[in-house]
Backbone bond lengths (Angstrom), bond angles and torsions (degrees), N, CA, C in turn:
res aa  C-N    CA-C-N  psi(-1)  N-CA   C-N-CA  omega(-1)  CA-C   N-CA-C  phi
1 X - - - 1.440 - - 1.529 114.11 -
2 X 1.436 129.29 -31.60 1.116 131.31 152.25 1.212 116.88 1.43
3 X 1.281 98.56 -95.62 1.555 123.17 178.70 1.480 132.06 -46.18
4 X 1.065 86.53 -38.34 2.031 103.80 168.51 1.356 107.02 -68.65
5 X 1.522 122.01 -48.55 1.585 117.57 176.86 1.405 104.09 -62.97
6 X 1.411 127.16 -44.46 1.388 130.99 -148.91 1.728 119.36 -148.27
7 X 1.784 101.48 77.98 1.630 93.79 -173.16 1.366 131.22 -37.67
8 X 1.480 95.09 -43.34 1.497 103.05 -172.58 1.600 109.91 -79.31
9 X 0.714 138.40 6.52 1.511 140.78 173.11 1.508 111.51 -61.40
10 X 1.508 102.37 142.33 1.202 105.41 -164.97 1.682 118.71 -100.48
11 X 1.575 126.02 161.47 1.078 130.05 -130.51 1.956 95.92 -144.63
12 X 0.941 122.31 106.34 1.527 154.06 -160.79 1.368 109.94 -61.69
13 X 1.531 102.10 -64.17 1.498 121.68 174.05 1.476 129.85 -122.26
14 X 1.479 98.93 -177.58 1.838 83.65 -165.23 1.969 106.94 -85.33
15 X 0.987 118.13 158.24 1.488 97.55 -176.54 2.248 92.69 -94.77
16 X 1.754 88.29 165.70 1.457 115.82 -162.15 1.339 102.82 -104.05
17 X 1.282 114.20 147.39 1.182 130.90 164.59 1.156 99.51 -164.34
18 X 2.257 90.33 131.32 1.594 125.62 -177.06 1.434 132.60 -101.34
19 X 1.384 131.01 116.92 1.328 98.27 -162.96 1.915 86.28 -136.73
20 X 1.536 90.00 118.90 1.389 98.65 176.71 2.216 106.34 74.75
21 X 1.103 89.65 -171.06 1.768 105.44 175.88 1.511 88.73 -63.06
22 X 1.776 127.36 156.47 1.111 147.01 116.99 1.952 96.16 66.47
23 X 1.536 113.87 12.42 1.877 86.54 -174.58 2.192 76.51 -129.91
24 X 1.350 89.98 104.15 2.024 118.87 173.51 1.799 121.59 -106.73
25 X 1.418 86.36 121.48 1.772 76.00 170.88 1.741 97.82 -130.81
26 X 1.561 85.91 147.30 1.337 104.65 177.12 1.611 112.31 -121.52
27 X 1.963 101.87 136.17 1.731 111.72 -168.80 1.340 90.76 -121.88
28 X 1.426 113.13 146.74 1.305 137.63 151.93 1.305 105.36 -132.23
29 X 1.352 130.57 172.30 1.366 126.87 -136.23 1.625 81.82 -91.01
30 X 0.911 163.12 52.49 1.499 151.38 -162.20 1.031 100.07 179.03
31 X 1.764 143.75 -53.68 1.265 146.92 -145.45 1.523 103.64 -138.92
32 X 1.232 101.50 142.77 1.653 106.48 168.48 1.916 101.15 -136.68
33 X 0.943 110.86 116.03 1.835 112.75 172.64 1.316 100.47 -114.28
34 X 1.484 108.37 171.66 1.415 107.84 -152.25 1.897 72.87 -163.65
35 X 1.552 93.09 139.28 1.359 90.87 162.99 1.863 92.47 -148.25
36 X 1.570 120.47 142.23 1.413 142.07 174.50 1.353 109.19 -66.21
37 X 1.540 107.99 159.42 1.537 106.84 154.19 1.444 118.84 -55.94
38 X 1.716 124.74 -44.96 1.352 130.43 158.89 1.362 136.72 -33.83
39 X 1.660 96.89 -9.19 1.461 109.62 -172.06 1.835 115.22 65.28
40 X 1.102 120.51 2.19 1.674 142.64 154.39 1.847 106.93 -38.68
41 X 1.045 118.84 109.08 1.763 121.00 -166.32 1.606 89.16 -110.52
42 X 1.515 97.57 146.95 1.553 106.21 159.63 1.760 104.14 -148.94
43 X 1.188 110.67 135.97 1.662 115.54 -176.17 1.983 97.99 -125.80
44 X 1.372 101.40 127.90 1.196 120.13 141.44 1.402 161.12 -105.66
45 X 1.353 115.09 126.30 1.781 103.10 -162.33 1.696 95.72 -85.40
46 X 1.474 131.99 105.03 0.974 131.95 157.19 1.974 135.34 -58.84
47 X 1.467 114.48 -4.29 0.876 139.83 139.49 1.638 119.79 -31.34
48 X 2.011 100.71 -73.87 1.276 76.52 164.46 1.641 110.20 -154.77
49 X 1.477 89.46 63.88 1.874 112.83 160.78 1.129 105.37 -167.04
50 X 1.681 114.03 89.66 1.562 122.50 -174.00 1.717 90.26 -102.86
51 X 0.935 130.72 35.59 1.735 133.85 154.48 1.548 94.19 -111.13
52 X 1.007 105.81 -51.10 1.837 115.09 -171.07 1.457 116.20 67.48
53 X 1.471 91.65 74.33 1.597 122.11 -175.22 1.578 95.10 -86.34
54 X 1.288 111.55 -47.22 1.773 111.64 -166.56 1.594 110.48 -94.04
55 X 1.460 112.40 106.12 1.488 103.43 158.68 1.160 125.49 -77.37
56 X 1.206 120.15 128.94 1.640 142.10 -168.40 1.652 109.09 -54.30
57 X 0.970 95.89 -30.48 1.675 115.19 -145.59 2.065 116.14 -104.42
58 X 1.640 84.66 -3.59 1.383 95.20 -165.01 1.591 89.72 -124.94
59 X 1.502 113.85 154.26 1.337 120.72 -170.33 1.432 124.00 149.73
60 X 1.342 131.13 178.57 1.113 129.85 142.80 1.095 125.31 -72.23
61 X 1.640 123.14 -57.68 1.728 122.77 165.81 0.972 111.05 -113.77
62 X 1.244 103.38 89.27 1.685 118.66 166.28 1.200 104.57 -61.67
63 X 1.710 116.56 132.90 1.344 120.03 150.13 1.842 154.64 -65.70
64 X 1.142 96.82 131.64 1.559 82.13 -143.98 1.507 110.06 -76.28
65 X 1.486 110.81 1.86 1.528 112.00 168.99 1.775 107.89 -72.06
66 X 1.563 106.28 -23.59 1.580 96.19 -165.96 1.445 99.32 -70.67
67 X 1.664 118.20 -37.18 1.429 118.97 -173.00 1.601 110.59 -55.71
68 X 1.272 114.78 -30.44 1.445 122.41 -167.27 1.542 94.79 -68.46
69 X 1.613 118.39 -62.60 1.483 126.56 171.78 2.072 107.31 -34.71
70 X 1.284 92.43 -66.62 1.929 78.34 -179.36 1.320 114.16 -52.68
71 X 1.318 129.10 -43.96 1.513 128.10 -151.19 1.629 99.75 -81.65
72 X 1.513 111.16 -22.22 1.610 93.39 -171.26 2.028 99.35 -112.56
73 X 1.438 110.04 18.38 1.323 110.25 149.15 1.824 115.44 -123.01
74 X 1.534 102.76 39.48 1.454 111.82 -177.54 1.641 90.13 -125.79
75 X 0.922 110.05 -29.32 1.991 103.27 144.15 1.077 127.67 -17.16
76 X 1.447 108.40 -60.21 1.636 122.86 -167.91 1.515 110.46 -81.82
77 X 1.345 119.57 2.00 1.367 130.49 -169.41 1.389 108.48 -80.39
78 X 1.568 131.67 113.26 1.582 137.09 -165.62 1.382 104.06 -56.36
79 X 1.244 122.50 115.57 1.765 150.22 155.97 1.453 113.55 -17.91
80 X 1.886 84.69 -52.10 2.118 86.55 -165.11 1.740 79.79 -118.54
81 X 1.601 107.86 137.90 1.727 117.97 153.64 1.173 102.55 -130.72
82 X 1.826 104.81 156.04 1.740 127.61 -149.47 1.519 62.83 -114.87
């Protein structure tokens, strides 16, 4: 209801989306990470790969700011899955 009273109102965390057992991605207006049942991670900077051709997270020298970006929106990742 927030949002319905008040578009512009502001928004805390990233919102979730579930698909199946254990495979979650989480968006904030900048980032979308994605983590598998395999535990397999992929992070995108939507900034500037809103197709999200480039995973952040995969590489030879991965950057270690992107890891910082997944791990502190892998927070938001649900505790208990049915």
């Amino acid at each position: 209801m927030p949002f319905l009273r008040d578009p512009g109102a502001t928004w805390e965390r990233p919102a979730l989306t579930t698909h199946g057992r254990l495979n979650h991605s989480l968006r904030t207006k900048r980032w979308r990470y994605i983590r598998y049942s395999d535990d397999t991670e992929e992070l995108y900077d939507h900034d500037n790969d809103e197709l999200e051709w480039d995973n952040l997270l995969w590489g030879e020298n991965p950057n270690p700011e992107h890891r910082q970006v997944a791990d502190e929106l892998a927070k938001w990742l649900p505790k208990v899955n049915y």
